[in-house]
Each structure stands twice: as structure tokens, then as C-alpha cells.
C-alpha positions as CSV (number, residue, x, y, z in Angstrom):
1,X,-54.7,-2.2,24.5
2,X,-53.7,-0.5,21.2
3,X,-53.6,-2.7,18.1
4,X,-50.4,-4.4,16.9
5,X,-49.9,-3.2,13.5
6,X,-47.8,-5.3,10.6
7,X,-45.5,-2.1,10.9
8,X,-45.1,-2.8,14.6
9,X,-44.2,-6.2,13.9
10,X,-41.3,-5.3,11.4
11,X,-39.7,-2.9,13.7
12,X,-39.7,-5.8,16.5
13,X,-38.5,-8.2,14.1
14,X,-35.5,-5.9,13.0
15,X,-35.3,-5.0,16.8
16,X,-35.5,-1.4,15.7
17,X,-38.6,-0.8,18.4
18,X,-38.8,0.8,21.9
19,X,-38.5,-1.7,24.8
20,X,-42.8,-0.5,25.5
21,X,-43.1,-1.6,22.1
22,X,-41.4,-5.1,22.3
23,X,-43.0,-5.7,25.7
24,X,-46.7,-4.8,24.1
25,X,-46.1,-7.0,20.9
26,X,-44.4,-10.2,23.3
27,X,-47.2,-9.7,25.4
28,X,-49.9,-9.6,22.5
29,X,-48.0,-12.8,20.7
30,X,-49.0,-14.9,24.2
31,X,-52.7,-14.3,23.2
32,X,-53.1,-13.8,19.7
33,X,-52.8,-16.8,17.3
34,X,-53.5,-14.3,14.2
35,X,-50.9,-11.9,15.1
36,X,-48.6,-15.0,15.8
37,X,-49.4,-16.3,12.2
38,X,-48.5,-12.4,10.8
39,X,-45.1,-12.5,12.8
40,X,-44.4,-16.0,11.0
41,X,-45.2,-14.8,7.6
42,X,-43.2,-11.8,7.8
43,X,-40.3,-13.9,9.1
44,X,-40.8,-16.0,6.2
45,X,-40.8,-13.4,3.8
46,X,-37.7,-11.8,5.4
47,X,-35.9,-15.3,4.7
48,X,-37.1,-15.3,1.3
49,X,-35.8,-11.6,0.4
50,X,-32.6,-12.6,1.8
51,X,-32.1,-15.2,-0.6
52,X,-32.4,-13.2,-3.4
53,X,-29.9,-12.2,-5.9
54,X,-30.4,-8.6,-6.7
55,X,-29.0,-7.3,-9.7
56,X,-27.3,-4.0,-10.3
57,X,-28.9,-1.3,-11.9
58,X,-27.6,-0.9,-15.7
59,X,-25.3,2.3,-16.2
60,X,-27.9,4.2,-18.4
61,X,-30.2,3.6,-15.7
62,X,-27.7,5.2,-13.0
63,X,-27.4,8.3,-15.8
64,X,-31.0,8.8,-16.1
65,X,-31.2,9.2,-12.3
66,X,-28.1,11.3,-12.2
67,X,-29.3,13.6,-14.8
68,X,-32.8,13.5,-13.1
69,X,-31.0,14.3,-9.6
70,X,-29.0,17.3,-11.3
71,X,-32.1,18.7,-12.6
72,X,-32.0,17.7,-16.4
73,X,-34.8,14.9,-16.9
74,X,-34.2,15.0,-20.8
75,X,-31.8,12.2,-22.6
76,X,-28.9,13.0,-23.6
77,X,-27.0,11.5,-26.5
């Protein structure tokens, strides 16, 4: 059987994976203790990131990337 990468595991816990895929990774879960420990510590993580308050980026900071989108890296004043 293939090997159940952490990428895998994302895409099943976003339920953005084919049905082969899920199937592989429910099956693997009834074996593997290590690859039930990853699954837990990604759904931690997920619940973590969730509770954080991200902040918006500062309006110079939006300019720089405008500028740097349009072509023109340098500052202007």
C-alpha cells in the first residue's frame, strides 16, 4: 500500500480528497497508531489557526505589492 503522506491527511481533513483516497487513509487510520497521532496533531493545529486573530496588512504594505504587481518595485514618495 502506498504511504499516507501529511499532505494526504490535510486534503482528508478538509474533505478536499478523492473517495480512493479517503477510503486508503480510513483504512490506514484502523492500523496505524503514528499516522492516527499525525491526523490528531494536524486537527489540533487546524483548531489553533482558527482561533487566531489575523490582522490586516498595513496600506503601505498593500502599495508596495501593488506597485510590485504593476511592474514598478521601487518606492515611491
Amino acid at each position: 500500500m502506498k504511504k499516507i503522506k501529511e499532505e494526504d491527511l490535510i486534503l482528508y481533513l478538509y474533505q478536499e480528497c478523492s473517495p480512493a483516497l479517503q477510503a486508503r487513509i480510513e483504512q490506514a487510520l484502523e492500523e496505524d497508531i503514528t499516522l492516527q497521532d499525525n491526523l490528531e496533531r494536524l486537527r489540533r493545529t487546524l483548531r489553533q489557526l482558527d482561533k487566531l486573530k489575523l490582522l490586516s496588512p498595513s496600506k503601505q504594505s498593500l502599495k508596495a505589492v501593488m506597485r510590485h504587481a504593476q511592474g514598478n518595485p521601487g518606492r515611491k514618495h
